[in-house]
C-alpha positions in Angstrom: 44.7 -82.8 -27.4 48.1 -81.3 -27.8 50.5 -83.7 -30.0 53.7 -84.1 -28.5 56.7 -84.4 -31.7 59.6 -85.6 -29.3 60.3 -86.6 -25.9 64.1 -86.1 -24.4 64.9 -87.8 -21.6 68.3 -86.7 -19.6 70.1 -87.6 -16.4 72.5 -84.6 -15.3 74.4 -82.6 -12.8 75.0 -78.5 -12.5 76.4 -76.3 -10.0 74.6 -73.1 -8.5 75.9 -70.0 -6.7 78.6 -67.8 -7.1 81.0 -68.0 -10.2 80.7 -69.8 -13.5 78.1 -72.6 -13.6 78.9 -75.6 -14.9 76.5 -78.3 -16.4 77.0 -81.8 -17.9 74.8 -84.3 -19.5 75.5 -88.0 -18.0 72.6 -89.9 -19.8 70.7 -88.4 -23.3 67.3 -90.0 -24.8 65.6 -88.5 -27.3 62.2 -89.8 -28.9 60.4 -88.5 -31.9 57.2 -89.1 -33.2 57.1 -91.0 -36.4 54.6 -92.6 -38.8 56.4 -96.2 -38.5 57.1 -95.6 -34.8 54.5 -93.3 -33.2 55.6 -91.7 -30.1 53.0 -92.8 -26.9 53.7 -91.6 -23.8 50.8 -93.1 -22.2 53.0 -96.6 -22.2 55.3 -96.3 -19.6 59.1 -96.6 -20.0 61.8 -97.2 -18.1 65.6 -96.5 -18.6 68.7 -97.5 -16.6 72.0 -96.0 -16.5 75.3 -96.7 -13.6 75.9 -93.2 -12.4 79.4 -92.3 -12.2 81.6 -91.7 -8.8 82.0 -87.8 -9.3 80.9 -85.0 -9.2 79.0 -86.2 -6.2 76.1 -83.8 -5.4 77.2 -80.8 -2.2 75.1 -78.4 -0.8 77.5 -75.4 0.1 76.7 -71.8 1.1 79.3 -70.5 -2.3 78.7 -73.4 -4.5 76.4 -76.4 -4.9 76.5 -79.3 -7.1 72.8 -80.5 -8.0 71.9 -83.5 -10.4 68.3 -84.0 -11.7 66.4 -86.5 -14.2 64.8 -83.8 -17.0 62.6 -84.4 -19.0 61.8 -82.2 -22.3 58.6 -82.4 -24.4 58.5 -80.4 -27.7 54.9 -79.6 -29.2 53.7 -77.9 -32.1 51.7 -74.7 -30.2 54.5 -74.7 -27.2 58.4 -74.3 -27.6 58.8 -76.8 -24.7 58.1 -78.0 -21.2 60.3 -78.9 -18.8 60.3 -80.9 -15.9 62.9 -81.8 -13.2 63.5 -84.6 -10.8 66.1 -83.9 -7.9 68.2 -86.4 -6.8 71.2 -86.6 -4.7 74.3 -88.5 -5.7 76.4 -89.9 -2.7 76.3 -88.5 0.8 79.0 -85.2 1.2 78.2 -82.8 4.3 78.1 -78.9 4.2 81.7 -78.6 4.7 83.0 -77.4 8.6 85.3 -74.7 9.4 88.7 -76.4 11.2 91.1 -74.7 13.2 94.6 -74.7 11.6 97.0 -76.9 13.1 99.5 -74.9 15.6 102.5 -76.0 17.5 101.7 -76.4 21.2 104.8 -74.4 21.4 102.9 -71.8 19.9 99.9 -71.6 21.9 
C-alpha cells in the first residue's frame, strides 16, 4: 500500500495553441498527512467555490481557453500523479468569419 503525504486539490483555467500559454489557479487545497490529522482519502470530500465571469472557456482553431479540476497526489516512491477533470465554463461558439461592412454604394 503506497502512502500518500499530500493531496492538492485545484480548480483552473489555461489556454492551448499558438503563442504564449497562459495558466491561472482560481481555487488551491492542499492536504498533508499528519500524525494529529492523518490524511484519508478513502472519506470523501467535497469543496465548493463561485467561479468567476471570465475567462470563459473557447474552443478556437489559434487559441483555446480550457479549465479543469486537478488533482495532485505526492508519494514517497512517485514524484506525483496527476489527474484532470474538464469542464467548460459558460457557453462561447467557435468564432464565424463576417463579411465587412461595405457601402451599397460600393458594391
Amino acid at each position: 500500500m503506497r502512502t500518500i503525504r499530500s493531496a492538492e486539490l485545484s480548480v483552473l483555467w489555461y489556454t492551448a495553441g499558438k503563442g504564449e500559454e497562459d495558466f491561472a489557479v482560481h481555487l488551491f487545497e492542499r492536504h498533508v498527512d499528519d500524525v494529529a490529522r492523518p490524511l484519508d482519502l478513502r472519506v470523501p470530500r467535497k469543496f465548493a467555490t463561485k467561479l468567476p465571469a471570465s475567462p470563459l472557456s473557447y474552443d478556437g482553431e489559434i487559441v483555446k481557453v480550457c479549465w479543469c479540476v486537478r488533482v495532485r497526489l505526492f508519494m514517497p516512491q512517485i514524484h506525483e500523479s496527476v489527474a484532470e477533470i474538464p469542464f467548460r465554463l459558460g457557453n462561447v461558439s467557435i468564432g464565424t468569419e463576417i463579411a465587412p461592412d461595405v457601402p451599397d454604394e460600393q458594391v
